[in-house]
TIDREN-272426 format. One record per residue: residue number from 1; residue in three letters; x negated, y negated, z of N, C-alpha, C, O in turn. Coordinates in pm, whole numbers. Last residue first. Layout:
N
[node NUM,"Ala",[X,Y,Z],[X,Y,Z],[X,Y,Z],[X,Y,Z]],
...
//
This chain:
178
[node 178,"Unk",[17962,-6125,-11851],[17983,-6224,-11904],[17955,-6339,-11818],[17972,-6454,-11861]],
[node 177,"Unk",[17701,-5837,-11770],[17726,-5924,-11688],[17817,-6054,-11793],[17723,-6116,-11844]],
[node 176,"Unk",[17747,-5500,-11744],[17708,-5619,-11861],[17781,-5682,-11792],[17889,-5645,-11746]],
[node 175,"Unk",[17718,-5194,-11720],[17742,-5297,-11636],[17702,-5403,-11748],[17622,-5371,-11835]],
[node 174,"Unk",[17653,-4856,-11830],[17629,-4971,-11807],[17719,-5106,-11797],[17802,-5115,-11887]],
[node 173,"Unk",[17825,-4579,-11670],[17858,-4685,-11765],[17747,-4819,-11718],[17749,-4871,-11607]],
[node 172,"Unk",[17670,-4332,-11518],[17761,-4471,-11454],[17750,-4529,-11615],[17642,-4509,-11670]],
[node 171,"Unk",[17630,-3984,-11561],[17585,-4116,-11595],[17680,-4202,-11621],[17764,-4187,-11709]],
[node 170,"Unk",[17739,-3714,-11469],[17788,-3795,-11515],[17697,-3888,-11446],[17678,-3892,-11325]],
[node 169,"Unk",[17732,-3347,-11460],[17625,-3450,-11417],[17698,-3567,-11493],[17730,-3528,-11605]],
[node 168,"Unk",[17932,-3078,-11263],[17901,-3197,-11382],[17849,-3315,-11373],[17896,-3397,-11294]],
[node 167,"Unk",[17979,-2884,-11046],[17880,-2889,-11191],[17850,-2965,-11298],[17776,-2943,-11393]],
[node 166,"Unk",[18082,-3193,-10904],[18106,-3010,-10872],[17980,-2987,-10976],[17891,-3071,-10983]],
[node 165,"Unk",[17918,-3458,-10968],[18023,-3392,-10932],[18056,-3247,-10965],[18045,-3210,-11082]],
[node 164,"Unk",[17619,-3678,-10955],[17679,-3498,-10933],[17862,-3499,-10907],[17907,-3555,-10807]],
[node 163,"Unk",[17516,-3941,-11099],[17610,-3893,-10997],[17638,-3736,-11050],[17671,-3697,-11162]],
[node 162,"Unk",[17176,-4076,-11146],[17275,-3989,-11218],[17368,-3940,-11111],[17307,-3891,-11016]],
[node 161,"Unk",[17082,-4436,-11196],[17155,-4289,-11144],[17191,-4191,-11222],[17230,-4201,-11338]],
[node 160,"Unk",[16880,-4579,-11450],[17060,-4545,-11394],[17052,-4393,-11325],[17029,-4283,-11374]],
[node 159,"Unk",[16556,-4671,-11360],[16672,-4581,-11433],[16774,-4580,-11386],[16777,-4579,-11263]],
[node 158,"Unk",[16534,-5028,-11350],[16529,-4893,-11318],[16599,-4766,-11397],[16686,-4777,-11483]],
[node 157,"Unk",[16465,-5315,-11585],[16551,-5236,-11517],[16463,-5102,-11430],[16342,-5086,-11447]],
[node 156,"Unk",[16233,-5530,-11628],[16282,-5405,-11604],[16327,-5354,-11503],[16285,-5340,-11388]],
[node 155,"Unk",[16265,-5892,-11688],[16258,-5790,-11586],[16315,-5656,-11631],[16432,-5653,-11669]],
[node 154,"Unk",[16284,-6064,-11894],[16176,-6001,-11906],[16150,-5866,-11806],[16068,-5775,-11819]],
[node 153,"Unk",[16536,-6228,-11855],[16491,-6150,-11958],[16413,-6049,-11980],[16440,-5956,-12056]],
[node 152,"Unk",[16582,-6274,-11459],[16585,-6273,-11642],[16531,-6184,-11745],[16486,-6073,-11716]],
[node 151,"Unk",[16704,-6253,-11243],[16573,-6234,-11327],[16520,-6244,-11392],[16398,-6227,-11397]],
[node 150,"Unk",[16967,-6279,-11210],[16889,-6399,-11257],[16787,-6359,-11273],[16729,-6441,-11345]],
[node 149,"Unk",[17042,-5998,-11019],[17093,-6081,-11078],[17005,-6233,-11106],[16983,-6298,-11004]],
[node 148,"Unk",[16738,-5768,-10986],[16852,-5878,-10946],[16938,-5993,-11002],[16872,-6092,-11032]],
[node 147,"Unk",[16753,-5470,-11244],[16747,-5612,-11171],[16759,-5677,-11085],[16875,-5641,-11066]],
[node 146,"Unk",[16962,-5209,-11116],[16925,-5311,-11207],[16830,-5388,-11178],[16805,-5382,-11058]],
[node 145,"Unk",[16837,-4847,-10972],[16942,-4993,-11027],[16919,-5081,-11090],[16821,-5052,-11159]],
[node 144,"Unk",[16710,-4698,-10741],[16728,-4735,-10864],[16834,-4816,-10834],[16896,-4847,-10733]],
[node 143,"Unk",[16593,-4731,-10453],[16534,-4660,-10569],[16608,-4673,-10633],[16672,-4629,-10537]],
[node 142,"Unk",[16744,-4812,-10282],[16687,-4933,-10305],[16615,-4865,-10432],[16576,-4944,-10518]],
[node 141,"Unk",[16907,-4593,-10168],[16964,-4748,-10234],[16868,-4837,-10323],[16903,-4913,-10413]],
[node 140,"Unk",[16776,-4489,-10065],[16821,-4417,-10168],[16873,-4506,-10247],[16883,-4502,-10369]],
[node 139,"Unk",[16508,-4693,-9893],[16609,-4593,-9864],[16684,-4534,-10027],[16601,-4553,-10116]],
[node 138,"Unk",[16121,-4617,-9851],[16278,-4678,-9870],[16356,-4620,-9873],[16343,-4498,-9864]],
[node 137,"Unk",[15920,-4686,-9599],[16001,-4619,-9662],[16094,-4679,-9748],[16145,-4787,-9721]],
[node 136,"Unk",[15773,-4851,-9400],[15730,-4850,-9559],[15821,-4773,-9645],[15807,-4788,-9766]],
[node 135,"Unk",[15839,-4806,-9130],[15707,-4718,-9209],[15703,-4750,-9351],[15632,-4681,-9424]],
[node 134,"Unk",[16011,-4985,-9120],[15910,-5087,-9054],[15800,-4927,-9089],[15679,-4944,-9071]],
[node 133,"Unk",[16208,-4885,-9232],[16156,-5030,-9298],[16057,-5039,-9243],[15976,-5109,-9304]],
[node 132,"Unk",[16301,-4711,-9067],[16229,-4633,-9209],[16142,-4749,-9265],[16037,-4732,-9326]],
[node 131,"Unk",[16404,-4853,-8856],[16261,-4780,-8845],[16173,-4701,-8960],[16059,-4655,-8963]],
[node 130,"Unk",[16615,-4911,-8985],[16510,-5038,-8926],[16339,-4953,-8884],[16220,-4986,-8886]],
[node 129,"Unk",[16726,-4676,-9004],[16702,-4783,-9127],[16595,-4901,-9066],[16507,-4958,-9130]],
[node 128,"Unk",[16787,-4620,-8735],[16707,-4538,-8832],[16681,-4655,-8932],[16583,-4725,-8904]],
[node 127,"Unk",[16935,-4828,-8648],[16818,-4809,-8564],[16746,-4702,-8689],[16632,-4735,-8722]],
[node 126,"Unk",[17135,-4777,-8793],[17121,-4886,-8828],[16947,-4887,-8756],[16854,-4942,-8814]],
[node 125,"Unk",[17283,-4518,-8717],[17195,-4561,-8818],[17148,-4682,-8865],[17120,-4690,-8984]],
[node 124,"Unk",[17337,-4642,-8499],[17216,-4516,-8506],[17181,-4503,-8606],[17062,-4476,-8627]],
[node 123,"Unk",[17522,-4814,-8483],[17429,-4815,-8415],[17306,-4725,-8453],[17189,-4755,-8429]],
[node 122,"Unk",[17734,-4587,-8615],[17677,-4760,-8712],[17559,-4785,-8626],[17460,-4780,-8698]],
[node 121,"Unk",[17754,-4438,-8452],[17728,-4383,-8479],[17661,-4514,-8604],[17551,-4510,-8658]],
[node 120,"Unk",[17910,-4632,-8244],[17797,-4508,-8176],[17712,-4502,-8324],[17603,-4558,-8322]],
[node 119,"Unk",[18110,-4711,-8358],[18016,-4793,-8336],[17923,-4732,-8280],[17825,-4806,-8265]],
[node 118,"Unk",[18213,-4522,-8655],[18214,-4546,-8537],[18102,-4671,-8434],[17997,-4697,-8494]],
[node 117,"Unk",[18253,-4580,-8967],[18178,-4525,-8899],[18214,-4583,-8719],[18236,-4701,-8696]],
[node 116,"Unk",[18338,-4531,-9293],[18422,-4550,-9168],[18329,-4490,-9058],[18319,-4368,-9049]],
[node 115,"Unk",[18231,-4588,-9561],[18229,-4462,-9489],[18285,-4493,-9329],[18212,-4430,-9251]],
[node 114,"Unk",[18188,-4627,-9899],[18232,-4664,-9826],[18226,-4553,-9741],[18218,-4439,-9786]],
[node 113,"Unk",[17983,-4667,-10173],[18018,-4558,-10120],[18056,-4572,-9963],[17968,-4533,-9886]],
[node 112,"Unk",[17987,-4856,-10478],[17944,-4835,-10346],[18004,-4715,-10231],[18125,-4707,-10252]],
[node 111,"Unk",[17904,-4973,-10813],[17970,-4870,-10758],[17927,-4909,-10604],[17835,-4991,-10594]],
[node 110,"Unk",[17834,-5297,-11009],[17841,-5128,-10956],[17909,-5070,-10844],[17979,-5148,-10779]],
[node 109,"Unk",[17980,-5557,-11005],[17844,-5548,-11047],[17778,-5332,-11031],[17666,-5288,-11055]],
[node 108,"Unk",[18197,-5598,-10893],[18254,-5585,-11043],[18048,-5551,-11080],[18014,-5523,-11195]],
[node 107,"Unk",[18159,-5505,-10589],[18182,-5435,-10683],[18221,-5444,-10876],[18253,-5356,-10956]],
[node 106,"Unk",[17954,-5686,-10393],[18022,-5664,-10510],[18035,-5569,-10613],[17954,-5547,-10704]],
[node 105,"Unk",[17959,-5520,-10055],[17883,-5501,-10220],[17958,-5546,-10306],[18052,-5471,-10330]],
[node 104,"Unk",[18049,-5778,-9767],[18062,-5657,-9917],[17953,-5633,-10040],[17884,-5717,-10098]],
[node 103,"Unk",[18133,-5896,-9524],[17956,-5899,-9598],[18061,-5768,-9689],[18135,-5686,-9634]],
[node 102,"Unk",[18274,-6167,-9296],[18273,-6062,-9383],[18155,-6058,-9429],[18071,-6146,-9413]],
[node 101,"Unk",[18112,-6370,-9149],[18259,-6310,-9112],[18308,-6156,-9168],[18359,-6063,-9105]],
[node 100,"Unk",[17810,-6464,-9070],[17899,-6398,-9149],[18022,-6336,-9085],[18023,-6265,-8984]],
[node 99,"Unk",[17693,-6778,-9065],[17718,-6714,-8972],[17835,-6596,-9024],[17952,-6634,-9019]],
[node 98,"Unk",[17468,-6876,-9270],[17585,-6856,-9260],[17619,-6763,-9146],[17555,-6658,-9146]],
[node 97,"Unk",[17282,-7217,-9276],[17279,-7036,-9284],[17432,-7056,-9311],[17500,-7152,-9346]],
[node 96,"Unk",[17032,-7381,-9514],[17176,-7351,-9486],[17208,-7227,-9491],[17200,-7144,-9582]],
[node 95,"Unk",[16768,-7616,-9342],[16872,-7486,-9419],[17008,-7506,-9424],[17082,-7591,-9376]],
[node 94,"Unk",[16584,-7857,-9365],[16730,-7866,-9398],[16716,-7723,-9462],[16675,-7697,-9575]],
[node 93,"Unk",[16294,-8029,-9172],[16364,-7918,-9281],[16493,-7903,-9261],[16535,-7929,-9149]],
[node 92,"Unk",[16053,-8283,-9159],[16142,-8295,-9197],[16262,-8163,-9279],[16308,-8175,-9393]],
[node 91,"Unk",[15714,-8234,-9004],[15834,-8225,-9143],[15937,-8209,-9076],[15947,-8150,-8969]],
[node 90,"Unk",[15563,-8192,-8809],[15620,-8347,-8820],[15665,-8367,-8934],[15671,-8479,-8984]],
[node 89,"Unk",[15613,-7920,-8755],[15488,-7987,-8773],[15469,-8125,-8812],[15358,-8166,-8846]],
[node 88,"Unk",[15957,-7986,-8802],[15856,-7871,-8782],[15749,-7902,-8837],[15751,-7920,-8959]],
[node 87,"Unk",[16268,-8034,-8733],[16161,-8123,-8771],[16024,-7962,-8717],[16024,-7879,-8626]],
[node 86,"Unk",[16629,-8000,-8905],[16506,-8020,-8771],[16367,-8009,-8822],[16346,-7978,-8939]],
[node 85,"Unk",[16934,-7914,-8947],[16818,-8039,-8923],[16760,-8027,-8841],[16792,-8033,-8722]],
[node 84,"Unk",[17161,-7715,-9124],[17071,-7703,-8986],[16973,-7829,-9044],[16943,-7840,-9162]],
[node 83,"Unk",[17463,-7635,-9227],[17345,-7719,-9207],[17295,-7750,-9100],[17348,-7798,-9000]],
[node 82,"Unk",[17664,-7338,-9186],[17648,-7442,-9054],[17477,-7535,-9111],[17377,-7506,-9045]],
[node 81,"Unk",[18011,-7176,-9287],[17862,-7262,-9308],[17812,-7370,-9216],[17878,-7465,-9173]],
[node 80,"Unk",[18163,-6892,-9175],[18120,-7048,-9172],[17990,-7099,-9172],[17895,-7082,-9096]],
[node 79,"Unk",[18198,-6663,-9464],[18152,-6702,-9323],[18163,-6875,-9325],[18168,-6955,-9419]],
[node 78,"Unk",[18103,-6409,-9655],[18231,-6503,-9637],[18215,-6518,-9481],[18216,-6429,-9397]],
[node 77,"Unk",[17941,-6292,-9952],[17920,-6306,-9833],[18049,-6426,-9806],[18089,-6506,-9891]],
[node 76,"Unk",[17900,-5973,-10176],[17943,-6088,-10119],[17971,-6121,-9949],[18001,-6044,-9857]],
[node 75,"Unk",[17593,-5896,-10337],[17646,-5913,-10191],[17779,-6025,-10192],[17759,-6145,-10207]],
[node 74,"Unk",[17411,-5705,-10485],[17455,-5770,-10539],[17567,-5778,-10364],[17600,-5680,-10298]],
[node 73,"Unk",[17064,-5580,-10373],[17231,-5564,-10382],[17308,-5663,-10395],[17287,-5743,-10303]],
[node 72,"Unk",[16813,-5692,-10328],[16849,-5644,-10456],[17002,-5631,-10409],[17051,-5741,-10436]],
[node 71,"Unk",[16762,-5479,-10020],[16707,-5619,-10107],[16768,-5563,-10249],[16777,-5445,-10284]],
[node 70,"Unk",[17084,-5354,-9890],[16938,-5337,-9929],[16877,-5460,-10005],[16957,-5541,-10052]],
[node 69,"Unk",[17333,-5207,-9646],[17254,-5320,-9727],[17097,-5302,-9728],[17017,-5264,-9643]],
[node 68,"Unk",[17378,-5059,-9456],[17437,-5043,-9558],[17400,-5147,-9713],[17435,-5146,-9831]],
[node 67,"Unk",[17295,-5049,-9209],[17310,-4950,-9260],[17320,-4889,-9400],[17299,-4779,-9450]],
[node 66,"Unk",[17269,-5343,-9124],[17156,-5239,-9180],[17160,-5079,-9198],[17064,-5002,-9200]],
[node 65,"Unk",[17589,-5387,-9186],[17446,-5447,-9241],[17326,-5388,-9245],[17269,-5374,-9353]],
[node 64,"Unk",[17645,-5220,-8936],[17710,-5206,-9074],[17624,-5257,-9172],[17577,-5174,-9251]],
[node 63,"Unk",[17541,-5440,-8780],[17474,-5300,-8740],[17514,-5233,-8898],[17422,-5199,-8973]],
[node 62,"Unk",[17664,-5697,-8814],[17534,-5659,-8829],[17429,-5488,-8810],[17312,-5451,-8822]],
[node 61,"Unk",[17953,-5569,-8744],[17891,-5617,-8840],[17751,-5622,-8921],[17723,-5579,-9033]],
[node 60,"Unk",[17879,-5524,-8477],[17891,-5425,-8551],[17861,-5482,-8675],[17752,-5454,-8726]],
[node 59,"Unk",[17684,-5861,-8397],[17740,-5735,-8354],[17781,-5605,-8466],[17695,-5592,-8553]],
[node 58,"Unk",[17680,-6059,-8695],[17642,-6036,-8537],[17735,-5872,-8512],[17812,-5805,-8581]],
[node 57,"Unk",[17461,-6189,-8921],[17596,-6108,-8907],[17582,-6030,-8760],[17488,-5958,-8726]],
[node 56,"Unk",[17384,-6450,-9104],[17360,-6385,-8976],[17489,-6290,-8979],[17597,-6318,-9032]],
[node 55,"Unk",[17198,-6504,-9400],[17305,-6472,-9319],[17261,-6461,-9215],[17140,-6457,-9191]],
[node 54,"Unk",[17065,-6859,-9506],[17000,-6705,-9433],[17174,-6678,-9391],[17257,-6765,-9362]],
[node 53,"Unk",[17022,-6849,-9898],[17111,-6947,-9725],[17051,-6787,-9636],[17016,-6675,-9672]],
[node 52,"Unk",[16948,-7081,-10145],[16895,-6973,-10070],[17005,-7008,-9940],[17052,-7113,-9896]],
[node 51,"Unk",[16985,-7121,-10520],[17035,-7173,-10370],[17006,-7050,-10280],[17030,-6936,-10319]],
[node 50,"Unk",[16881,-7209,-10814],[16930,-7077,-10730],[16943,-7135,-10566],[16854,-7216,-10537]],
[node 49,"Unk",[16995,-7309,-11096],[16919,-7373,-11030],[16982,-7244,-10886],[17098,-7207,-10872]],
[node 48,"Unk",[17085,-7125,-11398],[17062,-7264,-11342],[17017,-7261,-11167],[17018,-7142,-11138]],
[node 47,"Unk",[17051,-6889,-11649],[17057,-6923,-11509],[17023,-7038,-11484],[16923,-7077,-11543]],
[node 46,"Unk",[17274,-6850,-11937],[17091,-6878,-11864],[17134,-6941,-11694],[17224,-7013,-11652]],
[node 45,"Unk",[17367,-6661,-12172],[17346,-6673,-12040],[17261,-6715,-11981],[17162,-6645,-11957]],
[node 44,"Unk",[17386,-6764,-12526],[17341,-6708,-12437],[17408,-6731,-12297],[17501,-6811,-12292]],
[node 43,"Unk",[17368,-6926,-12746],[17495,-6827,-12731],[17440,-6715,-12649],[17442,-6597,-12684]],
[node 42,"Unk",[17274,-7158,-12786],[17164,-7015,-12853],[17314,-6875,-12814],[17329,-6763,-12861]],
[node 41,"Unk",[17465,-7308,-12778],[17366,-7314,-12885],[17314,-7182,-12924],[17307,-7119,-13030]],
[node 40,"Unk",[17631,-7258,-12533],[17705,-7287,-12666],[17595,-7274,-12774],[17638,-7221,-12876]],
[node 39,"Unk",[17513,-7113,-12250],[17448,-7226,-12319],[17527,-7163,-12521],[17489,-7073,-12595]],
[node 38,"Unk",[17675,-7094,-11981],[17673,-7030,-12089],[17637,-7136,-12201],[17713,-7226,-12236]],
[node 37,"Unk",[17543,-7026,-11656],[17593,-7150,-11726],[17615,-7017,-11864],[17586,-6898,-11856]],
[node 36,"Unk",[17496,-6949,-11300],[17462,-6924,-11422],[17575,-7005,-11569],[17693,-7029,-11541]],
[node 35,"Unk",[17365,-7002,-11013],[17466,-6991,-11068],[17397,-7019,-11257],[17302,-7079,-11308]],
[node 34,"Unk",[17235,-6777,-10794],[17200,-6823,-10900],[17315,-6866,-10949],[17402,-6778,-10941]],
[node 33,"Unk",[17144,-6737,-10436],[17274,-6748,-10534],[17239,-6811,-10654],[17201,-6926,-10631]],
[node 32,"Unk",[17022,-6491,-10236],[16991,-6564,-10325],[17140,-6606,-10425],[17220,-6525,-10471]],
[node 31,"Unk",[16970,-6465,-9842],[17058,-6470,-9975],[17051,-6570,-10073],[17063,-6691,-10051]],
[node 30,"Unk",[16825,-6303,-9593],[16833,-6437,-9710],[16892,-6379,-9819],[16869,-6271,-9875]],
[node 29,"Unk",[16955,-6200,-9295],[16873,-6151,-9429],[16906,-6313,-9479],[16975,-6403,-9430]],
[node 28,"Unk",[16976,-6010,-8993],[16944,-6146,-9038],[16889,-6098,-9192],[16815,-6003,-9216]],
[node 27,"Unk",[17217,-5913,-8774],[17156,-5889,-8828],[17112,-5970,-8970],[17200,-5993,-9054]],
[node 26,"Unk",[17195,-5836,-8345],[17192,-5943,-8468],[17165,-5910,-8598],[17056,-5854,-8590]],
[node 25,"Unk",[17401,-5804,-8068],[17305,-5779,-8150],[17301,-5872,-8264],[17380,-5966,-8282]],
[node 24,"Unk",[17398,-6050,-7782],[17458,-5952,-7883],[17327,-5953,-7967],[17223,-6019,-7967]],
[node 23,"Unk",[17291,-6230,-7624],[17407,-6305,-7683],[17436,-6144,-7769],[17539,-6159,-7835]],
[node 22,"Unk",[17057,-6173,-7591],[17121,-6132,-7471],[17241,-6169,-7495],[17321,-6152,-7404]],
[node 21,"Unk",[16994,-5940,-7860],[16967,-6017,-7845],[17051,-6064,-7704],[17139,-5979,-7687]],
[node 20,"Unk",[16788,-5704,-8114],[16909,-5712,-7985],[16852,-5828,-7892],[16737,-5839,-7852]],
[node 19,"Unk",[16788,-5713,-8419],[16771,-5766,-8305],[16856,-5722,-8229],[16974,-5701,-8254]],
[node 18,"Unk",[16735,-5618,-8816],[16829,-5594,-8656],[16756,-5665,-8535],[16637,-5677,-8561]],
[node 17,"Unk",[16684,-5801,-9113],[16616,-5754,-9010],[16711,-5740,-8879],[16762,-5844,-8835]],
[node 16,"Unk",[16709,-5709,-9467],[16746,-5743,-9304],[16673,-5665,-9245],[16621,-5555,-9262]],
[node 15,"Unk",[16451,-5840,-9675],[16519,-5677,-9640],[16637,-5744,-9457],[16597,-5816,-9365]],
[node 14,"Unk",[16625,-6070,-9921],[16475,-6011,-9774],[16506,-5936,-9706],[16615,-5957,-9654]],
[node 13,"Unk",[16763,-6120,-10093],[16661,-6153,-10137],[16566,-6105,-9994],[16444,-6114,-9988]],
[node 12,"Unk",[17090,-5989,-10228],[17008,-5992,-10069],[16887,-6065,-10136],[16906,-6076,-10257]],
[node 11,"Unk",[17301,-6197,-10428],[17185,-6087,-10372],[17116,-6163,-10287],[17088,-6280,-10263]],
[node 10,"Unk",[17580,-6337,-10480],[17442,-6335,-10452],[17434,-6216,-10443],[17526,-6134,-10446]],
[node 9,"Unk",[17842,-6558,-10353],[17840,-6448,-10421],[17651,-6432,-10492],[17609,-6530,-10553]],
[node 8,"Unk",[18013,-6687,-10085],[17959,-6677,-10158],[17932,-6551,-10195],[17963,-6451,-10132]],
[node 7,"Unk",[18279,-6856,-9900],[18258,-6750,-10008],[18141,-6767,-10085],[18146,-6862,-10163]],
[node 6,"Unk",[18283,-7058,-9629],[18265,-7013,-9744],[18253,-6890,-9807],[18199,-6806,-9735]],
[node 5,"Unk",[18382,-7336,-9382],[18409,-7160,-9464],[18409,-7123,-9595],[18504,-7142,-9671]],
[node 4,"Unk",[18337,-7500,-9188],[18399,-7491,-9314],[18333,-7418,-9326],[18217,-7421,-9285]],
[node 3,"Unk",[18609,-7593,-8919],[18511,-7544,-8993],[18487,-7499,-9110],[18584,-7450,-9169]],
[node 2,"Unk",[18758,-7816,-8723],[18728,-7805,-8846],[18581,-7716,-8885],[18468,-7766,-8879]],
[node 1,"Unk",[18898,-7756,-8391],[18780,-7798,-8463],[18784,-7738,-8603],[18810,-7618,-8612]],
//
């Protein structure tokens, strides 16, 4: 059977959410994709028309997902795409999820801090993170950084990190998007 498989490139747009489910665990977010044009006149960047798809990312995967993902993070996502049809209150609705194969932070957009975790231990924090979300907390991730990609003009930034190494405080290079 023919499936078709995509690469996309986005931000999270809705905090994930974990399940345990009798098919496995689950972990569910919306993803925003803006694609963006370069307008020759004003010699700018302007965003064009934004496309929403829900991930799914099952089992460890999805546990890795709420460990490690936040609203706002620039995401790439690589999975088979599956259009959904169906009818709700006698409408007529058309998504498009993705059932995820892979999930990454794009890195040409900032930094990320990789960590090899066990499935005991991806489990547990993934159960913490779901329980900081559901008191209102946030996590370290989600306090500073940019924008979301397409915001535009008018959105304020956060402050840039500051990273510690041994006694020396070093500020990340701003990021500029061509």
């Amino acid at each position: 059977m023919n499936e078709t498989v995509v690469t996309v490139v986005g931000n999270v747009a809705t905090t994930p959410v974990f399940r345990e489910l009798p098919t496995g665990s689950v972990a569910r977010f919306r993803l925003a994709v803006t694609a963006r044009h370069r307008d020759r006149v004003k010699e700018t960047w302007v965003d064009g028309h934004t496309n929403f798809f829900t991930v799914c990312a099952w089992r460890l995967l999805g546990a890795n997902v709420m460990a490690s993902v936040n609203v706002g993070d620039p995401v790439i996502v690589h999975g088979r795409l599956k259009v959904r049809n169906e009818e709700r209150g006698g409408q007529q609705w058309m998504s498009a999820d993705i059932d995820a194969l892979a999930i990454g932070h794009d890195m040409s957009r900032g930094t990320s801090d990789f960590r090899r975790g066990g499935k005991r231990e991806t489990a547990q924090a993934a159960q913490a993170t779901q329980s900081e979300a559901a008191q209102g907390q946030r996590s370290p991730a989600e306090s500073v950084g940019e924008p979301p990609f397409g915001a535009g003009a008018d959105a304020v930034a956060s402050p840039e990190p500051v990273f510690e190494t041994e006694a020396v405080q070093v500020a990340p290079e701003p990021v500029s998007v061509t």
